[in-house]
LUMNU-70418 format. One record per residue (C-alpha): y, x, z; residue in one letter. Coordinates in pm, 1 decimal, always signed. Each point is the difference from the previous one (the first is absolute). Example, Ala and Ser with C-alpha at 12.3 -4.5 7.8 and 13.67 -1.06 7.14 Angstrom:
! LUMNU-70418
+----------+----------+----------+------+
!        y !        x !        z ! rest !
+----------+----------+----------+------+
!   -450.0 !  +1230.0 !   +780.0 !    A !
!   +344.0 !   +137.0 !    -66.0 !    S !
+----------+----------+----------+------+
//
This chain:
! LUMNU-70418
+----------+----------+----------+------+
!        y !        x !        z ! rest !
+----------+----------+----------+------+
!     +0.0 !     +0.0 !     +0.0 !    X !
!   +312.8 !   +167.4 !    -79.3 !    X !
!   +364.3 !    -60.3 !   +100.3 !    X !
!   +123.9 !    -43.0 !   -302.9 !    X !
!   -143.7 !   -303.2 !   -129.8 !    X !
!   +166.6 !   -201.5 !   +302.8 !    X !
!   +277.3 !    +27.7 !   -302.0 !    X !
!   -181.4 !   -211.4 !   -222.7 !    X !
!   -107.0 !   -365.1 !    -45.5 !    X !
!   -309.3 !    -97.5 !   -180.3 !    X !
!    +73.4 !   -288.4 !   -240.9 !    X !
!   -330.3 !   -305.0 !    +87.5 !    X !
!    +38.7 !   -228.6 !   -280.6 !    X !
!   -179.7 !   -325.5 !   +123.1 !    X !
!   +154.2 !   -141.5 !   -354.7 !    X !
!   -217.0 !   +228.8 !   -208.7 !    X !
!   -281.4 !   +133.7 !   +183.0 !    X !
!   -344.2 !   -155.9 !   +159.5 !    X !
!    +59.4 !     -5.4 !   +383.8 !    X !
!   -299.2 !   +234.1 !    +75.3 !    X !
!   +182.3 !   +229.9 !   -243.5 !    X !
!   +327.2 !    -57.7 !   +211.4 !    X !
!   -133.6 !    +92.1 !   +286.8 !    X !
!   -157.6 !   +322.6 !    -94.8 !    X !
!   +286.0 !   +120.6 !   -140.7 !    X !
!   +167.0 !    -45.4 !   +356.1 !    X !
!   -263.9 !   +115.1 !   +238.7 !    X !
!     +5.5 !   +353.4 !   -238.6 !    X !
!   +424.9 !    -38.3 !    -22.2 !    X !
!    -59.1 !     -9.7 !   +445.9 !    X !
!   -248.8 !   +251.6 !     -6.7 !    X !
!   +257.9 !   +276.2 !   -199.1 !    X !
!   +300.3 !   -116.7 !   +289.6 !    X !
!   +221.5 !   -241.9 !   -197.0 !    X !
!   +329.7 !   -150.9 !   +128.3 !    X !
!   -139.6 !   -331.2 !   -128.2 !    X !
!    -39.3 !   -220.3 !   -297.0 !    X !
!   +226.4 !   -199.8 !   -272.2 !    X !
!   -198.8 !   -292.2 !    -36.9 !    X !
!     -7.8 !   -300.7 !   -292.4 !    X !
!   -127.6 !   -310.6 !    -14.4 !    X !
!   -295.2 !   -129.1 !   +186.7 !    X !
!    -21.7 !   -337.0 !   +250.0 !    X !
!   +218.9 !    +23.7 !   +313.6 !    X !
!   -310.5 !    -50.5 !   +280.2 !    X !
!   -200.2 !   +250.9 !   -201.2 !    X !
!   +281.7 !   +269.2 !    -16.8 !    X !
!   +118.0 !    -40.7 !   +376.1 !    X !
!   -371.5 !    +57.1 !    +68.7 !    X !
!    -34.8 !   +306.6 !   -179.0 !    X !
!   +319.1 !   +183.6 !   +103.7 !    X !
!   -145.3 !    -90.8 !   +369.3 !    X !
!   -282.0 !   +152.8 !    -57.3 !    X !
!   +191.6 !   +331.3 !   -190.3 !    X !
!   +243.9 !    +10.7 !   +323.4 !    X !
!   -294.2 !     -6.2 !   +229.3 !    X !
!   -174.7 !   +293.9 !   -186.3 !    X !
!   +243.6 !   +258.2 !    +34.0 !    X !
!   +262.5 !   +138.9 !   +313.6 !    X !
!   +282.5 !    +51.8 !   -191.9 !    X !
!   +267.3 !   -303.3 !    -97.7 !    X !
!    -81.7 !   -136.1 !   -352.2 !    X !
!   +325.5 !    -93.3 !   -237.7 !    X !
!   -213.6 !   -315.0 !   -209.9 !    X !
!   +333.0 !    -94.0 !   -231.8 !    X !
!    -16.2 !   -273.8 !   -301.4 !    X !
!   +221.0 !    -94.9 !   -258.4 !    X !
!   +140.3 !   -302.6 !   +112.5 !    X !
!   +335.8 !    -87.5 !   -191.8 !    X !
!   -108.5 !   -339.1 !    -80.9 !    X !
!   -111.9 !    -51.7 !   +361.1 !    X !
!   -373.8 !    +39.1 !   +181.4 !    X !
!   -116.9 !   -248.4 !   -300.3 !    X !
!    +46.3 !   +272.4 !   -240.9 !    X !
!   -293.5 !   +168.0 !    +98.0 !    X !
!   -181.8 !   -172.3 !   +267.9 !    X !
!   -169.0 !   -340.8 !   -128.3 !    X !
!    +51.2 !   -225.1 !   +345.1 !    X !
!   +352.4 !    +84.0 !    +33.3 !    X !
!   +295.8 !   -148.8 !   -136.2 !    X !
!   +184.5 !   +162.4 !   -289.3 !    X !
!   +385.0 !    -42.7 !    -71.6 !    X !
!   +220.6 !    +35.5 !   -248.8 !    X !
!   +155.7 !   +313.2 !   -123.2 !    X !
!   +319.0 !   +185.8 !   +112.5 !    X !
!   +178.1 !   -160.8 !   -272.4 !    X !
!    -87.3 !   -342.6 !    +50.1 !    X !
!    +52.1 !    +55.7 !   +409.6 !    X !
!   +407.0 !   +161.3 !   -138.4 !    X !
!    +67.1 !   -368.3 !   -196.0 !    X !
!   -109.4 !   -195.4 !   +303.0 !    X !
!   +318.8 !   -192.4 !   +163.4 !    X !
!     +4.4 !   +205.0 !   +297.5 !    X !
!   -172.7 !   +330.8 !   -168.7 !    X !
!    +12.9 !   +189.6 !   +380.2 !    X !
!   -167.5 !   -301.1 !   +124.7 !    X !
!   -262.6 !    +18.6 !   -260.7 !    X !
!    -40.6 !   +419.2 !    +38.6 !    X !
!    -36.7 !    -24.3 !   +384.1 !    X !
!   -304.1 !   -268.3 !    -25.7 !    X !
!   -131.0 !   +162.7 !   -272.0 !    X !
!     +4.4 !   +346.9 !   +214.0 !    X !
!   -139.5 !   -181.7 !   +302.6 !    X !
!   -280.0 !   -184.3 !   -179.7 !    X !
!   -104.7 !   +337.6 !   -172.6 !    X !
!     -4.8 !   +196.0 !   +308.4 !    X !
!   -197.9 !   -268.5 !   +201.7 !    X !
!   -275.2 !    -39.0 !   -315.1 !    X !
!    -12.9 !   +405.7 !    +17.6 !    X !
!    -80.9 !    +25.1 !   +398.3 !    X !
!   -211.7 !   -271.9 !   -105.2 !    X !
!   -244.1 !   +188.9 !   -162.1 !    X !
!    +63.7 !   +322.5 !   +149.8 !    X !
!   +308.8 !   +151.0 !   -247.3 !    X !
!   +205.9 !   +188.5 !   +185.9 !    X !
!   +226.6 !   +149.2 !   -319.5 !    X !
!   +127.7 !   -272.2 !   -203.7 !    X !
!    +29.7 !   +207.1 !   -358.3 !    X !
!   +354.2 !   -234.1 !    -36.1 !    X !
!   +312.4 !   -102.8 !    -52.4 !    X !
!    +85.2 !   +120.8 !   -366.8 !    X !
!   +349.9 !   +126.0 !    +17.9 !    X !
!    +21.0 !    +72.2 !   -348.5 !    X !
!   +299.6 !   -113.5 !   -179.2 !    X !
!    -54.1 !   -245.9 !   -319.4 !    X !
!   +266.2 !   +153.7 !   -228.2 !    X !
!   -187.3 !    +45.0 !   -310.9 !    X !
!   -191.1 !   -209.3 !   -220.0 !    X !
!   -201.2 !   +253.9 !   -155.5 !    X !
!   -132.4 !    +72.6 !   +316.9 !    X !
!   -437.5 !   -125.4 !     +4.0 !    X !
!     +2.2 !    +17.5 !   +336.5 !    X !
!   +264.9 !   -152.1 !   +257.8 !    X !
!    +49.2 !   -268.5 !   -129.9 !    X !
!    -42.0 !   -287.4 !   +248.1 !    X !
!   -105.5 !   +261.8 !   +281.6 !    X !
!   +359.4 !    +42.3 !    +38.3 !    X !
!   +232.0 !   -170.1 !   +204.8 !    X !
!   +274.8 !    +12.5 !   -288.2 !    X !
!   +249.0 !   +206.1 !   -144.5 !    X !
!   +253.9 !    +81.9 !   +250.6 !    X !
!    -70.6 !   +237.2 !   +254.3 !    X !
!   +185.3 !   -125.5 !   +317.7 !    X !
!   -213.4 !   -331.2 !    -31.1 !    X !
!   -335.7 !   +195.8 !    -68.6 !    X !
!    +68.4 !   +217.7 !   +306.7 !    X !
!   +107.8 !   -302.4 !   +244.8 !    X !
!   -354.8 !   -220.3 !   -107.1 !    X !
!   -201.8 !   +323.6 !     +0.1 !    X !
!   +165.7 !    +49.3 !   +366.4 !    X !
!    -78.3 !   -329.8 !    +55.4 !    X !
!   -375.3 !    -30.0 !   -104.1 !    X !
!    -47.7 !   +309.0 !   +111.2 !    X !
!   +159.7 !    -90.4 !   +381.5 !    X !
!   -237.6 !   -313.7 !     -5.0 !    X !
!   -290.5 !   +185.4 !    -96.2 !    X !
!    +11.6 !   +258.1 !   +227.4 !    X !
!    +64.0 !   -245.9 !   +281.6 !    X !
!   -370.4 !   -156.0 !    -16.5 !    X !
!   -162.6 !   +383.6 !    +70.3 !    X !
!     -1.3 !   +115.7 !   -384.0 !    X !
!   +164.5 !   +334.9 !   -138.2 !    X !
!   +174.8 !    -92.2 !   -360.2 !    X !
!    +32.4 !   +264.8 !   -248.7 !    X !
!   +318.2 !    -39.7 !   -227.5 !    X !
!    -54.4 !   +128.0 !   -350.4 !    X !
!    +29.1 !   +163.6 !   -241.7 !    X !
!   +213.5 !   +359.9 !    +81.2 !    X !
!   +199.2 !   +105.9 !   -162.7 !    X !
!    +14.4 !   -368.7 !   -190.4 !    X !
!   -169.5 !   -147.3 !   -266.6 !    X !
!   +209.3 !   -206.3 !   -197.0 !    X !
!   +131.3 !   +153.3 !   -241.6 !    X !
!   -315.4 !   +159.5 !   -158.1 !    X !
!   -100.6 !   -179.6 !   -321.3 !    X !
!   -391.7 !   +128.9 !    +52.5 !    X !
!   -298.5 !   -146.2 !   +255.0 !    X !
!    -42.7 !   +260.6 !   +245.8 !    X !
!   -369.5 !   -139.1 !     +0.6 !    X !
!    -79.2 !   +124.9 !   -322.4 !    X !
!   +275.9 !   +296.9 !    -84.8 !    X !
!   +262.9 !   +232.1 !   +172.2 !    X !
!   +341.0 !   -154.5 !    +13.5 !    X !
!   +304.5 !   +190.2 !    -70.9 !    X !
!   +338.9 !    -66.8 !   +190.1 !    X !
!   +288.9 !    +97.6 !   -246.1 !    X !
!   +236.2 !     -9.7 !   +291.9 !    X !
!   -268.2 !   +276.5 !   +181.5 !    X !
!   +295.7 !   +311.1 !    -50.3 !    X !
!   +251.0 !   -190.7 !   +195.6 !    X !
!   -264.1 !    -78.9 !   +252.8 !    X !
!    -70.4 !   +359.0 !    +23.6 !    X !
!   +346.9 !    +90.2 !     +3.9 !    X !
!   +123.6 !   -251.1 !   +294.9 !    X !
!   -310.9 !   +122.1 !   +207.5 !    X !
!    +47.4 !   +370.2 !    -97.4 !    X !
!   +371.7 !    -68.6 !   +133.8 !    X !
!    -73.0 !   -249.0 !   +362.4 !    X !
!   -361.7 !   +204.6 !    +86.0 !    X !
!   +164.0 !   +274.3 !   +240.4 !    X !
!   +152.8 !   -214.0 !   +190.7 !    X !
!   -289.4 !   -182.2 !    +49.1 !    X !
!   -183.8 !   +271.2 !   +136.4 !    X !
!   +346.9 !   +105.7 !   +212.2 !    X !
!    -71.8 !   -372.1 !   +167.2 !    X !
!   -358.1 !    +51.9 !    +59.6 !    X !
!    +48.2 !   +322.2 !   +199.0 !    X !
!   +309.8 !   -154.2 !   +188.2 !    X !
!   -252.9 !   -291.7 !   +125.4 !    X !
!   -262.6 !   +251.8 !    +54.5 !    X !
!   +210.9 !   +169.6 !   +234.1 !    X !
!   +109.6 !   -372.1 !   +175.6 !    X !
!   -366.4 !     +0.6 !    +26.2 !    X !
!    -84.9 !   +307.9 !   +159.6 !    X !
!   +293.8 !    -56.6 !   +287.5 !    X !
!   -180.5 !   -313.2 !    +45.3 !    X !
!   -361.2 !   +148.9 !   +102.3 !    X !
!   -108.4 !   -174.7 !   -339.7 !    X !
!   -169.2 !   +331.3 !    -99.4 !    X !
!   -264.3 !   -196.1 !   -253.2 !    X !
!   +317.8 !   -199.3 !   -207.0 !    X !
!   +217.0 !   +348.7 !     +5.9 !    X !
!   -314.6 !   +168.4 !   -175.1 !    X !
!     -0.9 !   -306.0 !   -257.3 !    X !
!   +350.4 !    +13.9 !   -105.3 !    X !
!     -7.1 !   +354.1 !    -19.7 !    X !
!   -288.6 !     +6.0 !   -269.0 !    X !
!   +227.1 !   -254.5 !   -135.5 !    X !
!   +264.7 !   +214.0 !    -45.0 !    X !
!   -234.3 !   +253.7 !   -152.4 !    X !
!   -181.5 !   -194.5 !   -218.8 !    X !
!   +403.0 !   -190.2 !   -128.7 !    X !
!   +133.7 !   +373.2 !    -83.7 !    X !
!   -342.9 !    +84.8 !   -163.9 !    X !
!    +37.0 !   -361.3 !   -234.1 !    X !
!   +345.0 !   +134.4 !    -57.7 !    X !
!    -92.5 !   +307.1 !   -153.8 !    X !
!   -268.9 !   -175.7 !   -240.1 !    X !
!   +261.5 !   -222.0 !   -109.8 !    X !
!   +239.4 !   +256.9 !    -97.6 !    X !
!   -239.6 !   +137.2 !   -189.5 !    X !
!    -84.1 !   -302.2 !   -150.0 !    X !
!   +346.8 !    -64.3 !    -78.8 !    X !
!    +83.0 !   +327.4 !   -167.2 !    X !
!   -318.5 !    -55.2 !   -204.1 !    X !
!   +142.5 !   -315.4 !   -134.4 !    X !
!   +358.5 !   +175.2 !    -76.8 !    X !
!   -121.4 !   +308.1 !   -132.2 !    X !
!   +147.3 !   +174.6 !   +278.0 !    X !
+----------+----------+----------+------+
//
């Protein structure tokens, strides 16, 4: 069992595979030391039963996330599913609307044992071309996707699930499925450029909380934001690289 797969979760696709299949693939996913599993489809008393029984086998805490944008139908048959983020942003009271949406989610994940709720898309819908936003989004302008993704996310996380906004650095404006091919951001050299220009302060802030942290006898946290620090200055360097690369320079 090594360390290192703790940073990986095995996908269990309930929606494509036999259930004996399923289930080897997980007992030899626990046996190599995963962090957990993405799982898909399958029927809500069977799934809750199974991540049980993959919590029981093992002493370290499991992440078991799904892709629920659509709600805890999406995936598991027994459990409502709702609209999508557009259709919750042209309800009357659209906050309304993202807040039960978030709660119903998060209470259908604990349900059957998610604990990382793959969801909200925060993806902005700006252009057509785009194959995959689409309705996943909660619109155009990004004030109003921020406050519903706040919202849904609030709700959600208030019934015991983690939500996972996606997808960094943003989505939508691609014009390829991300499924099937690499997207390219035409707007990646500013990107690189705004980080390349904000990233050493970052790290300046990091080490200014480590030390808060250390006067505090929070020895652990100071240790954190340190590596932080490191690990910002080390991004920054990779960047400018990146960034003369794309200039020529």
């Amino acid at each position: 069992m090594s360390l290192a797969a703790r940073l990986f979760l095995e996908a269990l696709r309930f929606d494509l595979e036999p259930e004996d299949a399923v289930r080897r693939r997980a007992e030899r996913a626990l046996e190599l030391g995963v962090g957990g599993f993405v799982v898909f489809g399958g029927n809500a008393d069977l799934v809750a039963t199974r991540v049980a029984e993959w919590r029981d086998a093992v002493r370290h805490r499991l992440w078991i996330a799904s892709d629920l944008e659509r709600g805890p139908g999406q995936q598991f048959d027994g459990l409502p599913e709702l609209p999508p983020p557009a259709g919750l942003a042209a309800c009357p009271d659209p906050l309304a609307a993202a807040r039960s949406a978030g709660r119903i989610t998060g209470r259908g994940a604990r349900a059957v044992g998610v604990n990382l709720v793959l969801a909200p898309v925060l993806d902005l819908d700006v252009d057509p071309r785009n194959p995959i936003v689409g309705t996943r989004s909660f619109g155009d302008r990004p004030d109003e996707v921020g406050r519903l993704g706040r919202e849904w996310i609030e709700a959600c996380e208030s019934e015991g699930a983690g939500a996972c906004a996606k997808h960094f650095p943003g989505h939508g404006r691609t014009t390829v499925d991300s499924h099937d091919e690499l997207p390219f951001e035409q707007k990646l050299l500013k990107l690189l450029e705004h980080w390349v220009k904000h990233n050493t302060d970052h790290a300046v802030t990091y080490r200014n909380w480590a030390e808060k942290a250390k006067a505090n006898g929070m020895s652990e946290v100071a240790s954190l934001l340190e590596d932080a620090a490191d690990a910002s200055l080390q991004i920054n360097d990779l960047f400018r690289q990146a960034s003369a690369s794309a200039t020529g320079g």
